[in-house]
C-alpha positions as CSV (number, residue, x, y, z in Angstrom):
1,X,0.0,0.0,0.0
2,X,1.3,3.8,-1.0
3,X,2.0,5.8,2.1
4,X,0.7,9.2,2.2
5,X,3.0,12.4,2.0
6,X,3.1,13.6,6.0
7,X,3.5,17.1,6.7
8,X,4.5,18.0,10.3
9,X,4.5,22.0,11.3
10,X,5.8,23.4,14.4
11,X,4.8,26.4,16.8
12,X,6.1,28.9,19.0
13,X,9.4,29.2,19.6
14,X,10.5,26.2,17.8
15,X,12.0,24.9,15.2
16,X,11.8,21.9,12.8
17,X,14.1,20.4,14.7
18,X,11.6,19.3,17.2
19,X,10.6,16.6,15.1
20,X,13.4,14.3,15.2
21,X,12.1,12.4,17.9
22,X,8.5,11.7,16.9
23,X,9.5,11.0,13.0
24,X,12.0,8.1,15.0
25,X,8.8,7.1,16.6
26,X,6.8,7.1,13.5
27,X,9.7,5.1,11.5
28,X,8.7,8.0,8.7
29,X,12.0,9.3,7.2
30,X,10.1,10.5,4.7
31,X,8.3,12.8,6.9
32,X,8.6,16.7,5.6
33,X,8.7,19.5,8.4
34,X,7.8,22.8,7.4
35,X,9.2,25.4,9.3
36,X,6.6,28.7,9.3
37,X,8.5,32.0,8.3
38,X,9.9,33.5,11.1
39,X,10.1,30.4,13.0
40,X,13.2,28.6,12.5
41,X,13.7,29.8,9.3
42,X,13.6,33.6,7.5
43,X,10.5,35.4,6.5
44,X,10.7,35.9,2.8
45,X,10.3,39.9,2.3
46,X,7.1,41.9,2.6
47,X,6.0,38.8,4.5
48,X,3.7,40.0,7.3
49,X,3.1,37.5,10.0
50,X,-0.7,37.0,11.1
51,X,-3.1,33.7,11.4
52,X,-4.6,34.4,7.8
53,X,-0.4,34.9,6.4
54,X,0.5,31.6,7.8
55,X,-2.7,30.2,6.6
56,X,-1.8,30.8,3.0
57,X,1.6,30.2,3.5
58,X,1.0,26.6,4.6
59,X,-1.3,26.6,1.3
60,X,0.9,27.4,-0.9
61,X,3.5,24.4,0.7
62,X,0.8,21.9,0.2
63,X,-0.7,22.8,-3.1
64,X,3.1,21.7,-4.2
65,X,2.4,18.0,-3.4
66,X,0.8,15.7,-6.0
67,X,-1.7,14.1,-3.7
68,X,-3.1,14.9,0.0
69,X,-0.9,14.9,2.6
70,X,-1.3,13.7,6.2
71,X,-0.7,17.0,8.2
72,X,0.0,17.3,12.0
73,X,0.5,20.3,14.0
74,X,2.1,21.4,17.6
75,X,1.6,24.7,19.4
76,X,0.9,27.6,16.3
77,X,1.5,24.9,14.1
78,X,-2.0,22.7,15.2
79,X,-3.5,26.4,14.7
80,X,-2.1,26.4,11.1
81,X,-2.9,23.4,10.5
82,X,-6.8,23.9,12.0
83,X,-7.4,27.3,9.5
84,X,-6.1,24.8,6.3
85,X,-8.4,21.9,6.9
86,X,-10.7,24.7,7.4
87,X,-10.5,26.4,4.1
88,X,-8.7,23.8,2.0
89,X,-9.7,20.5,2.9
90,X,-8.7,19.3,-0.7
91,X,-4.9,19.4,0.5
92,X,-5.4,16.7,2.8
93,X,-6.2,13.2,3.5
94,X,-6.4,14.0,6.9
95,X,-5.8,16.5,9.5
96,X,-4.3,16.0,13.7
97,X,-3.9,19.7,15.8
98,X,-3.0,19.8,19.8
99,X,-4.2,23.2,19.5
100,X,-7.8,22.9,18.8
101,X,-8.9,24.5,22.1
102,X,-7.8,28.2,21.6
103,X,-10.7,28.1,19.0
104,X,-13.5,28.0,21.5
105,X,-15.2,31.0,21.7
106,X,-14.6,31.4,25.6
107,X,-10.9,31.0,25.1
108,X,-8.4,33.2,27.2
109,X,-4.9,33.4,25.8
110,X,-2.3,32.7,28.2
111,X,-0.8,34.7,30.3
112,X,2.4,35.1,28.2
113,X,0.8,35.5,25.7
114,X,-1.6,38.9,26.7
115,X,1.5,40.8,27.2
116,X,3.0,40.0,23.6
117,X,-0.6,41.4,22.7
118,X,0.0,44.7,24.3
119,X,1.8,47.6,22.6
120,X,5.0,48.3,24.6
121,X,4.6,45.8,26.9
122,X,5.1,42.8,24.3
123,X,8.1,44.7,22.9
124,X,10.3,44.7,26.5
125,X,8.8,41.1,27.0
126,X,10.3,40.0,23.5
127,X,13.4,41.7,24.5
128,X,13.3,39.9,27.5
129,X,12.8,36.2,26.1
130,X,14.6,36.8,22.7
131,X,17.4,38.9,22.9
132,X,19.7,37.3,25.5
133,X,23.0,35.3,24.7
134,X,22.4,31.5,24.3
135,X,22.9,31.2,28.4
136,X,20.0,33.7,28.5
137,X,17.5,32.3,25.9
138,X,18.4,28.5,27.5
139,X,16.8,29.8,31.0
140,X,14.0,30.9,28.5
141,X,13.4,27.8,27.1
142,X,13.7,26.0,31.0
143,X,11.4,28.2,32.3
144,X,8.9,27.5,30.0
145,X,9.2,23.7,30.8
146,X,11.4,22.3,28.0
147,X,14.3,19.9,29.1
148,X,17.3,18.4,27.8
149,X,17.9,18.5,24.0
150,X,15.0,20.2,22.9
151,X,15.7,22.9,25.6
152,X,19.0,23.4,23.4
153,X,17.8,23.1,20.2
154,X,14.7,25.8,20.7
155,X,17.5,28.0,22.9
156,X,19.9,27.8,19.6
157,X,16.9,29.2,17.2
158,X,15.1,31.7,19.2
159,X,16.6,35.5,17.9
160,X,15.1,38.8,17.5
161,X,13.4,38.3,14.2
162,X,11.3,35.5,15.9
163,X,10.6,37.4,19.0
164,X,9.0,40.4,16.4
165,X,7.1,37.5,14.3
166,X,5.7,35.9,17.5
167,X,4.6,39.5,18.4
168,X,2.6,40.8,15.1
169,X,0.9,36.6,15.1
170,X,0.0,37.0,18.6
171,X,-1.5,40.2,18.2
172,X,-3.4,39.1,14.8
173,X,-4.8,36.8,17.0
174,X,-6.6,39.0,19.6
175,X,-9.9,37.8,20.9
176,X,-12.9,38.2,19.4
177,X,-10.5,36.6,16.3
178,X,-10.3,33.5,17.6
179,X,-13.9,32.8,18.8
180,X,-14.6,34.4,14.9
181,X,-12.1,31.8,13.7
182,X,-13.6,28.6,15.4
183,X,-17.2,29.6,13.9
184,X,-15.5,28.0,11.1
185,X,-14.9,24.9,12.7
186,X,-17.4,22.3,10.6
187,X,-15.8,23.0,7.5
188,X,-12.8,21.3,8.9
189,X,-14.9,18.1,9.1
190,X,-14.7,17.2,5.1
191,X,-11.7,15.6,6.1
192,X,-11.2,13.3,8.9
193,X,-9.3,14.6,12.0
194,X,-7.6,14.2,15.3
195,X,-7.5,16.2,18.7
196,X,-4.6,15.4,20.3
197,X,-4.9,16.2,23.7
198,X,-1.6,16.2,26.3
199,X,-3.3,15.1,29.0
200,X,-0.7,17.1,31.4
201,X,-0.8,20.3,29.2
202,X,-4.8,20.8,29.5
203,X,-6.0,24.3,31.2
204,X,-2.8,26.3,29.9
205,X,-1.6,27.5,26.6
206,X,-4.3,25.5,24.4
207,X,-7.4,25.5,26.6
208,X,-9.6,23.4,28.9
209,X,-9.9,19.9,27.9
210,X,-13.8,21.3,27.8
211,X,-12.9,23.9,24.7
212,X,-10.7,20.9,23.0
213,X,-13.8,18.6,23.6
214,X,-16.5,21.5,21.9
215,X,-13.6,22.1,19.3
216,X,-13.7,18.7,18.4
217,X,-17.4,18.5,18.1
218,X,-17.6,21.5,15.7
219,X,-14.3,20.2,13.4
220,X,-15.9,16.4,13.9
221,X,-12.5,16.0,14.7
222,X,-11.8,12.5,17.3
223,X,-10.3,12.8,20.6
224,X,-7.1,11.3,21.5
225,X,-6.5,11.4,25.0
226,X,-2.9,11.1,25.8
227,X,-2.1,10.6,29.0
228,X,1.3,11.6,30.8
229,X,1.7,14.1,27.7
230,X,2.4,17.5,28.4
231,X,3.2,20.6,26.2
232,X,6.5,19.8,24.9
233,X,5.4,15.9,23.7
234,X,7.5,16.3,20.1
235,X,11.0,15.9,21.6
236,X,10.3,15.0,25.0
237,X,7.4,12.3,25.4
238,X,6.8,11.5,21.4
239,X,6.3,7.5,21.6
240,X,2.3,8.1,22.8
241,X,1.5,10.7,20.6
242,X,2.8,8.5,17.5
243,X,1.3,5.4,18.8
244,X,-2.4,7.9,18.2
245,X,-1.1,9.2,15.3
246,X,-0.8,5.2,13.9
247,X,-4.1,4.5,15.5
248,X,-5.9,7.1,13.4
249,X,-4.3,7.0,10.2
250,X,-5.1,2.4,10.6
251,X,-8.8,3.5,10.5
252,X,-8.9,6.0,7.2
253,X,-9.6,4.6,3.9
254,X,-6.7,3.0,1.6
255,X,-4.9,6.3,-0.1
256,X,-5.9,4.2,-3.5
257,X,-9.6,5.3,-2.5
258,X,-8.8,8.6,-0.6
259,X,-9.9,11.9,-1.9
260,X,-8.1,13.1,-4.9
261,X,-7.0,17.1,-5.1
262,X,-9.1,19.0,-6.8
């Protein structure tokens, strides 16, 4: 049987390099990681960073594949990945987001996150997070509860052009846009999809396992419970999350018989 292209994109303050671990636990070398501009990777010019930018950005990446991809998301990236299944469900066999809570329309962002979406405030708090030497940026990274080699890795990509992208995305992202966002919800559910949910990581930066649960009803995503999972699962705790990942992709139809791009 043909495997299906998979797509993995990352969040905030990552980079692809996040992956390694859960591709190793996939046994898919063929996976492709898309790094979002800003994120790991440049911003091509005149590229202005907001949800409906990165949604067209992750477009344009997919409408380059012959056939529909398999696409997961972590952090921003599960949002990027919600607004395409969204808007192009004809990109994908299938769809899997941790992020599917900060669409609920009584969604508070994070703490962190309201000061990024402040004027003046966000800028000393960038300056703060993202303009430190590496010893700096790796207590960053620690005190947001990443460990060991992913700490490094995240540490080793986080500059000022990231800290500046995180703060025109965030602030694109503003309530009411996100309740406005998730009122789009059942047009994800043309394709089939997964809500992963780190059991550990519920209540903070992706909402209540309540506003995953009425996110998933809306998309007609399922719910993956994974338990002993918390925010950072990509490098640190990856073997559960792909053993859900294989789990949902066993039950979807042969890729012979999937839907074709239109």
């Amino acid at each position: 049987m043909s495997r299906v292209p998979l797509v993995l994109v990352h969040g905030n303050p990552e980079s692809a390099a996040i992956w390694g671990p859960l591709i190793g636990a996939l046994d898919r070398a063929d996976a492709i990681a898309l790094s979002p501009p800003g994120f790991g990777v440049p911003a091509p010019r005149g590229f202005a960073p907001s949800m409906t930018a990165y949604r067209d950005w992750l477009v344009s990446q997919l409408e380059l594949f012959r056939t529909p991809v398999d696409l997961v998301g972590h952090d921003w990236g599960g949002v990027h990945v919600a607004l395409l299944a969204m808007s192009r469900p004809d990109l994908i066999r299938s769809w899997a987001s941790d992020a599917l809570g900060v669409f609920a329309p009584d969604y508070a962002w994070h703490a962190r996150a309201q000061v990024w979406q402040q004027e003046g405030a966000g800028e000393a708090s960038v300056q703060e997070l993202w303009g430190g030497d590496l010893e700096r940026r790796l207590a960053v990274t620690s005190s947001l509860g990443m460990t060991g080699r992913m700490a490094e890795r995240v540490a080793a990509g986080m500059d000022p052009e990231m800290g500046d992208t995180v703060l025109k995305l965030l602030r694109s992202a503003r309530q009411p846009a996100m309740a406005e966002a998730g009122r789009q919800l059942p047009s994800a559910a043309q394709r089939p999809g997964l809500a992963l949910i780190a059991v550990d990581d519920v209540g903070r930066a992706s909402g209540t396992l309540e506003q995953h649960a009425w996110a998933a009803r809306q998309s007609g995503a399922k719910m993956a419970h994974v338990a002993g999972v918390g925010h950072w699962w990509p490098e640190e705790t990856p073997a559960p999350v792909a053993d859900a990942l294989t789990n949902f992709w066993a039950q979807l139809p042969d890729p012979a018989h999937a839907p074709q791009k239109s």
